[in-house]
LODOPA-410349 format. One record per residue (C-alpha): y, z, x; residue in one letter. Coordinates in Angstrom, 2 decimals, m for minus. Each point is the difference from the previous one (the first is absolute). Layout:
REM residues N
<node <Y; Z; X>; 'A'>
...
This chain:
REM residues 224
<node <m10.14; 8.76; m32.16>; 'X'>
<node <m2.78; 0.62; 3.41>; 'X'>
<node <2.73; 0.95; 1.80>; 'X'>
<node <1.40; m1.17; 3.16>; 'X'>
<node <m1.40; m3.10; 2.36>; 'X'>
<node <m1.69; 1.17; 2.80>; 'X'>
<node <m2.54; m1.47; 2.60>; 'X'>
<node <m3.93; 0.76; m0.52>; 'X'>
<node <m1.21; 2.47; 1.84>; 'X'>
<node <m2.36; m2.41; 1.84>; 'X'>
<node <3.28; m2.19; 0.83>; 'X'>
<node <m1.10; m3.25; m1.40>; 'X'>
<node <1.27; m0.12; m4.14>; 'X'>
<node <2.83; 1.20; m1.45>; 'X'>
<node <m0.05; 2.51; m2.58>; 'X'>
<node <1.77; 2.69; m2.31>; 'X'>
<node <0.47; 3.58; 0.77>; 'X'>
<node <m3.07; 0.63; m2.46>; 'X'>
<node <m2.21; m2.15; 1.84>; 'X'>
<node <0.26; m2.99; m2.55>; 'X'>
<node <m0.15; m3.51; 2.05>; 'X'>
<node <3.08; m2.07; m0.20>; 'X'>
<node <m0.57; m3.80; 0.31>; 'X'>
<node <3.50; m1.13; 1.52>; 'X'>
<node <0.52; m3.49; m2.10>; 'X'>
<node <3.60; m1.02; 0.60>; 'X'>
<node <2.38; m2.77; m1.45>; 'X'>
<node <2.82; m0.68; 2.64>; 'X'>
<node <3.16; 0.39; m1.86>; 'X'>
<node <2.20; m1.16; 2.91>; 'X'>
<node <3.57; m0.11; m1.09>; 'X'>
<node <m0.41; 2.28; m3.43>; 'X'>
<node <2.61; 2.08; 0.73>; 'X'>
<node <2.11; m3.32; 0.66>; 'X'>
<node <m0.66; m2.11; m2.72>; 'X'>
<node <m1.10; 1.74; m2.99>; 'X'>
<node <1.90; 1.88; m2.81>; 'X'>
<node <m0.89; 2.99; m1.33>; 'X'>
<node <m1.70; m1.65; m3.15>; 'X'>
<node <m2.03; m2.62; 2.52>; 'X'>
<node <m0.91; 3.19; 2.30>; 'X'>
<node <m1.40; 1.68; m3.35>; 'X'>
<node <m1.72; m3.68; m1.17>; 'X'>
<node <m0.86; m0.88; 3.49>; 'X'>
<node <m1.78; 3.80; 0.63>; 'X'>
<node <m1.93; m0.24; m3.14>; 'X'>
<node <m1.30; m3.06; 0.76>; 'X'>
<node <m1.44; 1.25; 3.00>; 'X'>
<node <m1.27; 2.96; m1.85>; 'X'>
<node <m2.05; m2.72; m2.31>; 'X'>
<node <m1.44; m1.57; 2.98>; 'X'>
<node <m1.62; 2.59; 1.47>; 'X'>
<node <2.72; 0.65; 2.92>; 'X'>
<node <0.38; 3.44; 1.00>; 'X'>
<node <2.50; m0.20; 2.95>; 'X'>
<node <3.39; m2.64; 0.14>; 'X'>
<node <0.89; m0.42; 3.72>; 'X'>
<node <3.58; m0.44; 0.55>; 'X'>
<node <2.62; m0.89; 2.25>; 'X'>
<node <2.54; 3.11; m0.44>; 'X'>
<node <2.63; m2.14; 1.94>; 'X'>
<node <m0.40; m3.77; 0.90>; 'X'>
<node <3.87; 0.26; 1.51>; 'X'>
<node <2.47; 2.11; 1.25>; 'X'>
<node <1.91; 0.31; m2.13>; 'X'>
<node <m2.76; m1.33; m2.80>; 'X'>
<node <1.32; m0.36; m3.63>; 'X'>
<node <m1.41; m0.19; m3.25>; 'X'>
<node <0.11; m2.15; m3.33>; 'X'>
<node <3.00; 2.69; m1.08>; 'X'>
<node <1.88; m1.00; 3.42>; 'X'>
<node <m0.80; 3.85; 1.30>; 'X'>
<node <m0.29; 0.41; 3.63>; 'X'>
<node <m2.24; 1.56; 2.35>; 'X'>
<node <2.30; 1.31; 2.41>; 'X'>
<node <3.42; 0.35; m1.52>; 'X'>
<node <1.01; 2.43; 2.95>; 'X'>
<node <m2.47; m1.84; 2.81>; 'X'>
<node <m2.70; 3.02; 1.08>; 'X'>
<node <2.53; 2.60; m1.56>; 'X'>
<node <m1.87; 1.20; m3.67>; 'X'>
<node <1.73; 3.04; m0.27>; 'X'>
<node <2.24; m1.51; m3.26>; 'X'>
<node <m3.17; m2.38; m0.75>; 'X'>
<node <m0.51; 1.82; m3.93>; 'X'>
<node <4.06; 0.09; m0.35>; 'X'>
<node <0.04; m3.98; m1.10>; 'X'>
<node <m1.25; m0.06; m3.28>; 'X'>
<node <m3.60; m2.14; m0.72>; 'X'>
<node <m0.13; m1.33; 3.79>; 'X'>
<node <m2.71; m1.76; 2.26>; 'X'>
<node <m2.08; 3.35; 0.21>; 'X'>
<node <0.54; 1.28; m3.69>; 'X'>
<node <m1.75; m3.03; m0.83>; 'X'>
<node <m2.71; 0.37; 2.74>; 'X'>
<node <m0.63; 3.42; m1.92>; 'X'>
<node <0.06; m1.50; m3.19>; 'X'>
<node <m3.16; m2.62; 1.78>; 'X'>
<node <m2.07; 3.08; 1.37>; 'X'>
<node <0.56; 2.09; m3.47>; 'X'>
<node <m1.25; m3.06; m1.96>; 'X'>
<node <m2.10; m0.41; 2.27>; 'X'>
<node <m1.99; 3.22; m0.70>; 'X'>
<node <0.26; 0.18; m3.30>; 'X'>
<node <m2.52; m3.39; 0.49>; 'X'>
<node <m1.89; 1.68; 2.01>; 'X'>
<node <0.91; m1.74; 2.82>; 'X'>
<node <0.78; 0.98; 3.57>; 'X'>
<node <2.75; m1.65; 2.38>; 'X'>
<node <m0.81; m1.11; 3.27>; 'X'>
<node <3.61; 0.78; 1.32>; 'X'>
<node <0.42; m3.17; 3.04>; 'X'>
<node <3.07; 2.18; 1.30>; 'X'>
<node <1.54; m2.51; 1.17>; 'X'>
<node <m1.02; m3.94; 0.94>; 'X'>
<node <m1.35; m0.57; 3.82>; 'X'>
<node <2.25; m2.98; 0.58>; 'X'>
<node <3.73; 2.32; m0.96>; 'X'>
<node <m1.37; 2.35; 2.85>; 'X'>
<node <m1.28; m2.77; 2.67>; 'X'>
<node <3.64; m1.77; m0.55>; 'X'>
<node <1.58; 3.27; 0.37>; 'X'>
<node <1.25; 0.93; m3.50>; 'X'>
<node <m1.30; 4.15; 0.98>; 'X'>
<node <m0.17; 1.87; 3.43>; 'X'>
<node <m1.35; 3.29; 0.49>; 'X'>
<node <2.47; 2.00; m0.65>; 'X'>
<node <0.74; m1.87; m3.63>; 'X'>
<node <m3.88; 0.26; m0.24>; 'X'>
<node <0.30; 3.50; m0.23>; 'X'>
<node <2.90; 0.02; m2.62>; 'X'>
<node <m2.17; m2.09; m2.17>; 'X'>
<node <m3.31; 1.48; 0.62>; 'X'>
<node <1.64; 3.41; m0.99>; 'X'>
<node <1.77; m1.51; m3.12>; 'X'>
<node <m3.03; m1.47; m1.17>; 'X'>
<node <m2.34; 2.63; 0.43>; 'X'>
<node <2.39; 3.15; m1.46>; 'X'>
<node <0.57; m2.31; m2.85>; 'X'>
<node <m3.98; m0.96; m0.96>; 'X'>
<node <m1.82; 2.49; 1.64>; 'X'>
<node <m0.74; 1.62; m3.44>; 'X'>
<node <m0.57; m2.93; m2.06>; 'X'>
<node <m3.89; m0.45; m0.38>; 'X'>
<node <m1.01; m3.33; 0.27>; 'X'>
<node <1.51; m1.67; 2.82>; 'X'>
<node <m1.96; m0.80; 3.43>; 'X'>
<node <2.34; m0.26; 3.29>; 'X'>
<node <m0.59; m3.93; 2.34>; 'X'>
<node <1.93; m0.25; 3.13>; 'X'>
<node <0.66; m3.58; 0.81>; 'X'>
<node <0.02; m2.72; m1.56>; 'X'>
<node <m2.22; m3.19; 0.71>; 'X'>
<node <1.35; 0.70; 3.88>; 'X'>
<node <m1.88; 0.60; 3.28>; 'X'>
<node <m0.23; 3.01; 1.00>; 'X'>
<node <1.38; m0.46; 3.28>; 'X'>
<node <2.83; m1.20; m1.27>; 'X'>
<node <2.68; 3.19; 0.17>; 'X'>
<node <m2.79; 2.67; m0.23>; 'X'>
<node <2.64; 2.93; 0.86>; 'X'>
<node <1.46; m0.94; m3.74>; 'X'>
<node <m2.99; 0.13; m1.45>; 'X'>
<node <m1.45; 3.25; 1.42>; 'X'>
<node <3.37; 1.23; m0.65>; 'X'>
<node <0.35; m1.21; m3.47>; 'X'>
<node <m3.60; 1.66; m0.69>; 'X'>
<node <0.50; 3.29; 1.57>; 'X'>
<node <3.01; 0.37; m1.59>; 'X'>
<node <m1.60; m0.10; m3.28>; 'X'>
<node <m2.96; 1.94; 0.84>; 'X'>
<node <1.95; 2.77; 1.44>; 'X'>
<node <1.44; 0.31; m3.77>; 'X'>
<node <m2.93; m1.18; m2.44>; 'X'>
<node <m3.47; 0.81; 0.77>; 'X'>
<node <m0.85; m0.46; m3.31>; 'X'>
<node <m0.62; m3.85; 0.23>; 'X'>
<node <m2.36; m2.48; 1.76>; 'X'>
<node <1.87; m1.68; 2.50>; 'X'>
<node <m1.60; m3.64; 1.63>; 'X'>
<node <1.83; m3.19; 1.87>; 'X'>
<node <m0.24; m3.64; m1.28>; 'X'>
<node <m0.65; m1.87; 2.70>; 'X'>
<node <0.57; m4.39; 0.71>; 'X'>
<node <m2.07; m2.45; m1.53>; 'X'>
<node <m3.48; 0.39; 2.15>; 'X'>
<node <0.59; 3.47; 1.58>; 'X'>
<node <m1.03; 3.28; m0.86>; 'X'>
<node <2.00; 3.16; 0.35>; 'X'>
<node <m2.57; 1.57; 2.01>; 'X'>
<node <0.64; m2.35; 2.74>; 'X'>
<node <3.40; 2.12; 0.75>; 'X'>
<node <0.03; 3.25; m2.04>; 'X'>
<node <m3.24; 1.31; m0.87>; 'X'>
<node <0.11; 3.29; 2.04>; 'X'>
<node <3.57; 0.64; m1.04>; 'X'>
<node <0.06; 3.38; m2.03>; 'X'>
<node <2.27; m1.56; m2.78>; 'X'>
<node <m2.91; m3.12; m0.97>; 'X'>
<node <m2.71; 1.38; m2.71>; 'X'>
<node <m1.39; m3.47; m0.58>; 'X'>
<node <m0.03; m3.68; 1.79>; 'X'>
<node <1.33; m3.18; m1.56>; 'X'>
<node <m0.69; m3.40; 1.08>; 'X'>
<node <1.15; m3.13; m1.19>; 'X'>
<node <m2.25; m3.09; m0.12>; 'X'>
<node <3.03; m2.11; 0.39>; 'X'>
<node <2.01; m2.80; m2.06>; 'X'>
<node <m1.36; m2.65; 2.46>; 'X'>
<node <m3.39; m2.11; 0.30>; 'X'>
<node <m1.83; 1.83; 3.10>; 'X'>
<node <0.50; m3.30; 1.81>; 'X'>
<node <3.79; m0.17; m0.43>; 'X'>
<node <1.33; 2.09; 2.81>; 'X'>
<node <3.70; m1.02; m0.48>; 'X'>
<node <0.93; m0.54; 3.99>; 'X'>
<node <0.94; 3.55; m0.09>; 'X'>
<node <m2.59; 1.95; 2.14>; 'X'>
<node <m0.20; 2.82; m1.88>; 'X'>
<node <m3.76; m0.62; m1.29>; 'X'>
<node <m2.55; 0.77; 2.20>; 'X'>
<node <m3.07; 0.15; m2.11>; 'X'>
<node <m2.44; m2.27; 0.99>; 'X'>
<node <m0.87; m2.56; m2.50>; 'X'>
């Protein structure tokens, strides 16, 4: 009812398009679209709404192809959506069900496009980064309460030129939504993307991990 989420003015708070503050304060819903009916979506959703949560972040796919409780799959046709709405209630009829339950709770989705690991073991390339990117964003790109994150607890060094696809893919179509990347556990966007014309806003991760437990992988190099 402010309107649309935008960055402040002075770049450092988010806020609506009539200058009221929004206080991001998310519940990760992973695997909703996976696991949860439509009656658990609606219970699950107005519980959130009771707590105080006004954003759900959520992994649109966590496979390819992912499928939900009603056995519906992702990618019926691999990167090929053109028959996606001729299938009856499939994997994305639900997903709109979730983001128009969502709203009626007041409650925006923070749309994970798709999970870091899928694209680091290969699951999408650039060119089926494009086919999704312009799938997703002709398809949402209207609805009001949704808010765009490339990645996926991932590095991002690891296959940047499917993520900067992916992202300017979807902001060539939808300007109308805040777009950001969620970084691994103990990095920060910024580290990678924060010039990049399609990034509004930085996310960083303080990590699953004790800041001592550095896992013999290399990849932290924060001082302790």
């Amino acid at each position: 009812s402010h309107g649309a989420l935008k960055v402040s003015d002075n770049h450092r708070y988010l806020q609506h398009a009539d200058g009221t503050p929004f206080f991001w304060l998310g519940d990760t819903g992973w695997l909703l679209p996976e696991r949860l009916s439509r009656e658990e979506v609606a219970q699950y959703l107005s519980a959130c709404k009771a707590n105080g949560y006004n954003v759900v972040q959520v992994q649109t796919v966590n496979g390819v192809p992912a499928l939900n409780v009603y056995g519906a799959s992702s990618h019926p046709n691999g990167y090929d959506f053109s028959t996606i709405d001729h299938q009856g209630y499939g994997y994305w009829q639900h997903m709109d069900y979730i983001i128009q339950t969502a709203q009626k709770n007041g409650i925006y989705v923070g749309m994970v496009c798709i999970w870091g690991g899928l694209v680091k073991s290969g699951k999408m390339d650039v060119e089926q980064a494009k086919a999704y990117g312009t799938f997703l964003a002709n398809r949402y790109k209207d609805v009001p309460n949704i808010v765009w994150i490339i990645g996926g607890d991932v590095l991002g060094t690891v296959k940047t030129e499917v993520w900067e696809t992916l992202a300017c893919t979807i902001r060539a179509i939808d300007s109308n939504h805040l777009m950001t990347f969620h970084p691994r556990g103990r990095t920060s966007s910024a580290t990678w993307f924060n010039e990049a014309d399609w990034l509004d806003f930085n996310m960083c991760q303080s990590g699953h991990r004790r800041y001592g437990q550095r896992n013999g992988d290399g990849d932290y190099t924060i001082e302790e």
